[in-house]
C-alpha positions as CSV (number, residue, x, y, z in Angstrom):
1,X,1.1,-23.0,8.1
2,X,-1.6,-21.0,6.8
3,X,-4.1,-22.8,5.0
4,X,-4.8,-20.3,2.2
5,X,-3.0,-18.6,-0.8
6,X,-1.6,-15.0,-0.8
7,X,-0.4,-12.7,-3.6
8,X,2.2,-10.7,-2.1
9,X,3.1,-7.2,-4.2
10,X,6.8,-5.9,-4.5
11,X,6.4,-2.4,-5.0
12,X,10.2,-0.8,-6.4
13,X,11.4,2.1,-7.4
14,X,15.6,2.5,-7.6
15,X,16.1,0.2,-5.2
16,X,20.1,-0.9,-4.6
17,X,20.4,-3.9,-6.5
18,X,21.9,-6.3,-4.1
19,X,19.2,-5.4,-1.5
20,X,16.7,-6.1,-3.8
21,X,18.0,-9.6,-4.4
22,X,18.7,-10.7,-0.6
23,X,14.7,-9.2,0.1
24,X,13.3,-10.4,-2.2
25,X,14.5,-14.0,-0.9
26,X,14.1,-12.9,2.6
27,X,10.4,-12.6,1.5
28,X,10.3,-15.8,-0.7
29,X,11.3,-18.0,1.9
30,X,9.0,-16.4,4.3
31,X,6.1,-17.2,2.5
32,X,7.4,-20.6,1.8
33,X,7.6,-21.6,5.2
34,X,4.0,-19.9,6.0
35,X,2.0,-20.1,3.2
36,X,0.8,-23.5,1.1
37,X,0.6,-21.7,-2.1
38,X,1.6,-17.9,-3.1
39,X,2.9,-15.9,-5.7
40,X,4.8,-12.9,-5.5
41,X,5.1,-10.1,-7.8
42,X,7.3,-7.5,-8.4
43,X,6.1,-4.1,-9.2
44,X,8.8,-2.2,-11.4
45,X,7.7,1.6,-10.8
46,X,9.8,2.7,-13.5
47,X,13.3,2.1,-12.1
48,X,16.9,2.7,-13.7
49,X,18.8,-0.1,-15.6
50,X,20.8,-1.0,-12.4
51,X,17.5,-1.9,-10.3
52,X,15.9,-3.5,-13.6
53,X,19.1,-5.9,-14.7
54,X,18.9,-7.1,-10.7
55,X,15.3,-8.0,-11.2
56,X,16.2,-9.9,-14.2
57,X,18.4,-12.2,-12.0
58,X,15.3,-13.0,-9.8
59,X,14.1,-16.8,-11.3
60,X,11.6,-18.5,-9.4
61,X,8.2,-19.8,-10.5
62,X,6.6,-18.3,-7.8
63,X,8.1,-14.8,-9.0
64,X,7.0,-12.5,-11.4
65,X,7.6,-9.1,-12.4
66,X,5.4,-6.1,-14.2
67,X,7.6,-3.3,-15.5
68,X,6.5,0.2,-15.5
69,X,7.9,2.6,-18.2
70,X,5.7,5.4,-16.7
71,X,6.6,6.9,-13.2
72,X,7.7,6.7,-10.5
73,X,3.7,6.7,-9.9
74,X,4.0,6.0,-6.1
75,X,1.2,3.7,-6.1
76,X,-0.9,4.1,-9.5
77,X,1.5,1.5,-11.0
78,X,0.9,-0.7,-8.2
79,X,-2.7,-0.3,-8.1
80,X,-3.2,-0.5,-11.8
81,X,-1.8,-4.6,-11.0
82,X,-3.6,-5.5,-8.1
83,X,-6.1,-6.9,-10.9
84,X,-3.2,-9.5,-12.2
85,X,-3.5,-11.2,-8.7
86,X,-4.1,-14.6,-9.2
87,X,-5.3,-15.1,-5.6
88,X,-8.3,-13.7,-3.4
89,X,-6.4,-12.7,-0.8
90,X,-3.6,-9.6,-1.9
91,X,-1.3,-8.1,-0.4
92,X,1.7,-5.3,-0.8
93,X,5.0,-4.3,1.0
94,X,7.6,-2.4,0.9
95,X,10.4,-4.2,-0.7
96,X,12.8,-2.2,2.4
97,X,11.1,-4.5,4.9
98,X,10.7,-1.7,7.4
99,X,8.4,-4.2,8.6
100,X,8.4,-7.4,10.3
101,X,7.5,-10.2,8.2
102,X,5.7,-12.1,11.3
103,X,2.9,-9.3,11.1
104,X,2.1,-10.4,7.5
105,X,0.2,-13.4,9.2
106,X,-2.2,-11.8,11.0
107,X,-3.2,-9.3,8.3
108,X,-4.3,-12.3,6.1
109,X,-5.6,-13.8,9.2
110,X,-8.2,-10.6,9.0
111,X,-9.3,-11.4,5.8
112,X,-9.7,-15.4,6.8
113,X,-11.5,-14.0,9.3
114,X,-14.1,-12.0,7.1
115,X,-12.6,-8.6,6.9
116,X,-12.0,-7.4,3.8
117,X,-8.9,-4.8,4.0
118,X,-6.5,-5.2,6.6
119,X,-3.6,-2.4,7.6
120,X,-0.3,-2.1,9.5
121,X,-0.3,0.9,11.8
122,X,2.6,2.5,13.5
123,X,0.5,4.7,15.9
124,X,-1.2,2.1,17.6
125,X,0.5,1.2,20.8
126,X,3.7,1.0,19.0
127,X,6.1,4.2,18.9
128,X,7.8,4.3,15.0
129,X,11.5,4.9,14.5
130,X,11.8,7.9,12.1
131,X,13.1,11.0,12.3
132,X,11.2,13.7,14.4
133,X,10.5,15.9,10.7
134,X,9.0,12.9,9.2
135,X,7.0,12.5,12.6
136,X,5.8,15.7,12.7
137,X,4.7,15.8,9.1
138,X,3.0,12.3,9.5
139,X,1.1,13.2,12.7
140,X,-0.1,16.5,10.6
141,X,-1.3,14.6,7.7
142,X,-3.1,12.4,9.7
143,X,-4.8,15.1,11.7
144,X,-5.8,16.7,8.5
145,X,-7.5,13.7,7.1
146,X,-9.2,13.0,10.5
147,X,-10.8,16.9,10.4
148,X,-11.4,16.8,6.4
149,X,-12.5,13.3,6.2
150,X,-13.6,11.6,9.9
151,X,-11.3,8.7,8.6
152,X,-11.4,6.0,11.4
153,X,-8.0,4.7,9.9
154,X,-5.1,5.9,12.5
155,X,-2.1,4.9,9.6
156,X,-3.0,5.2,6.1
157,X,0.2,5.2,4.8
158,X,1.9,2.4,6.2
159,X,3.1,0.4,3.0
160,X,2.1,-2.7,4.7
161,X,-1.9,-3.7,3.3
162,X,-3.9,-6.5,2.7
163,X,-7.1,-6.9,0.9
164,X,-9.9,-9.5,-0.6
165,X,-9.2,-8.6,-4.5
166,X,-13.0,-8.7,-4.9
167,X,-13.3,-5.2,-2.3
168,X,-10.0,-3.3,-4.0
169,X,-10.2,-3.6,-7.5
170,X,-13.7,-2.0,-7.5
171,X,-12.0,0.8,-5.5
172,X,-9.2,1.3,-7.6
173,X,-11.2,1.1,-11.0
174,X,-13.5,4.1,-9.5
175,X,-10.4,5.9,-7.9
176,X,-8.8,5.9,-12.1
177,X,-5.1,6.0,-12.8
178,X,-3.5,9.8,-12.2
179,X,-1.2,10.5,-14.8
180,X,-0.7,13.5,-13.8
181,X,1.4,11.9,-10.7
182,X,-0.1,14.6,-8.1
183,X,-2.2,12.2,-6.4
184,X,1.3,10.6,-4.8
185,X,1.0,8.7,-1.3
186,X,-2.2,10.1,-1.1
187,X,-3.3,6.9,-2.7
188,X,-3.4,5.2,0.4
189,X,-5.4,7.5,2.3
190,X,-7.6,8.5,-0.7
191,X,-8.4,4.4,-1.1
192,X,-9.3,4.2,2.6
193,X,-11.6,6.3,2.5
194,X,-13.6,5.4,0.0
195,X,-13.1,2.1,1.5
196,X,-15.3,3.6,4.6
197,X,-17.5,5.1,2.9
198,X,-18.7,2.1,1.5
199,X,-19.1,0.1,4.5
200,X,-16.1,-2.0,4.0
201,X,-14.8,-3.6,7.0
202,X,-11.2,-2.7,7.9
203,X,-8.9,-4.1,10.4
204,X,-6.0,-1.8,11.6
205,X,-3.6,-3.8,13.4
206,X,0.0,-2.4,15.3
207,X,3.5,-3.4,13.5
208,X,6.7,-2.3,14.8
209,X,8.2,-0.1,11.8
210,X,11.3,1.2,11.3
211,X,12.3,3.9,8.7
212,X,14.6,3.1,5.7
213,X,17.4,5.3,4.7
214,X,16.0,4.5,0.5
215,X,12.8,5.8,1.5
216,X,11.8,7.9,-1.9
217,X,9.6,10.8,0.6
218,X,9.9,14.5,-0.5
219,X,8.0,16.8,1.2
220,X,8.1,19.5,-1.7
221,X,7.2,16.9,-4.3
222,X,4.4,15.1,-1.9
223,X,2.9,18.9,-0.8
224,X,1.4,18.5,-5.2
225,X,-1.0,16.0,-3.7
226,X,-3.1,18.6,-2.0
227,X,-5.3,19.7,-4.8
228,X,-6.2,15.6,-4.9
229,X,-6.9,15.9,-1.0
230,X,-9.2,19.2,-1.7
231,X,-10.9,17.4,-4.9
232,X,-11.7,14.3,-3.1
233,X,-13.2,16.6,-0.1
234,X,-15.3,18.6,-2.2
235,X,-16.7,15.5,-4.1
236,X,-17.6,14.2,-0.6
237,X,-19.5,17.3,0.4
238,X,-21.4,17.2,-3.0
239,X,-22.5,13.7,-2.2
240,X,-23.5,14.6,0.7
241,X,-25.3,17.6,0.1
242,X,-27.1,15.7,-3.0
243,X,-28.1,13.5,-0.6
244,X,-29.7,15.7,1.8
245,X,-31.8,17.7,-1.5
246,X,-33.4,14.1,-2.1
247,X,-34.4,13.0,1.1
């Protein structure tokens, strides 16, 4: 047993109600048998009355639950509460469990260990199960952010992360809350990078990872996030070239 405490984060959005329930205690009992102290907390993106009155049937003292009345966000909801963490050590994951629980040990093990973000990755020595469009589209993305942004990070979108609370909510109070929703998945990648750029120490370690037939992707709705992509590019280049005029 580990011998520090974890926040875990639930992100959900529409999720089917009896799923929810049998996760959520799939996850409970997890950390139960792994952790000495934790807390778990759901992240209500915004969901329909179905998903909501299911959430009301989850009692534990270890469980709590932040509802969202604006969204779906993706991930500004879930950001926007990684300051209600009452632990150092934080963490979210997809409520599907397209990932192996057993992996959540060594990312907080990273953090133990003095790194202070910690991420799964599906392309690193371990082949993902998906669909060859959603490959496709993921290995494009990432080749973009690696020519745009010389990102380091092989999987920024994994929806498996860990972080010290003292490292993220700096980073999410500069990234602000888009309420214009454009930004999207783009979160992660837009998070990580900053993350970088700041000399923060990241740990990017392989999890086997297997797509979820409730998975929320659109490509038409996720193509709004490129003027976010192209902002935070040409904010990068002003730094830089800033930079450059006063040295």
């Amino acid at each position: 047993m580990k011998q520090y405490p974890i926040t875990v984060f639930l992100p959900v959005y529409n999720f089917t109600p009896s799923r929810l329930v049998s996760n959520v205690a799939v996850v409970e009992n997890y950390l139960k048998q792994n952790y000495p102290q934790y807390e778990m907390i759901i992240v209500d993106d915004n969901s329909n009355e179905a998903t909501r009155a299911a959430m009301k049937t989850l009692v534990s003292p270890t469980l709590s639950v932040l509802n969202y009345d604006f969204g779906p966000s993706r991930r500004e909801n879930l950001a926007a509460s990684f300051c209600k963490a009452k632990y150092e050590y934080l963490c979210y994951m997809d409520v599907d469990l397209a990932t192996d629980l057993n992996c959540l040990p060594p990312l907080t093990d990273s953090l133990e260990q003095g790194y202070e973000i910690a991420i799964g990755s599906r392309y690193k020595g371990i082949q993902p199960v998906r669909n060859r469009q959603r490959y496709w589209i993921s290995n494009t993305y990432r080749l973009v952010l690696k020519i745009l942004f010389s990102t380091k990070v092989l999987d920024h979108t994994c929806g498996f992360k860990a972080f010290r609370k003292s490292v993220v909510v700096p980073i999410v109070n500069e990234m602000g809350f888009d309420r214009t929703l454009r930004r999207g998945w783009f979160w992660d990648a837009e998070m990580l990078i900053r993350a970088q750029d700041a000399g923060h120490t990241i740990n990017e370690i392989a999890v086997p990872w297997k797509a979820d037939n409730e998975s929320t992707f659109n490509i038409k709705r996720e193509l709004k996030l490129l003027p976010c992509l192209a902002g935070l590019w040409f904010k990068r280049l002003f730094r830089k070239r800033n930079r450059k005029c006063c040295n």
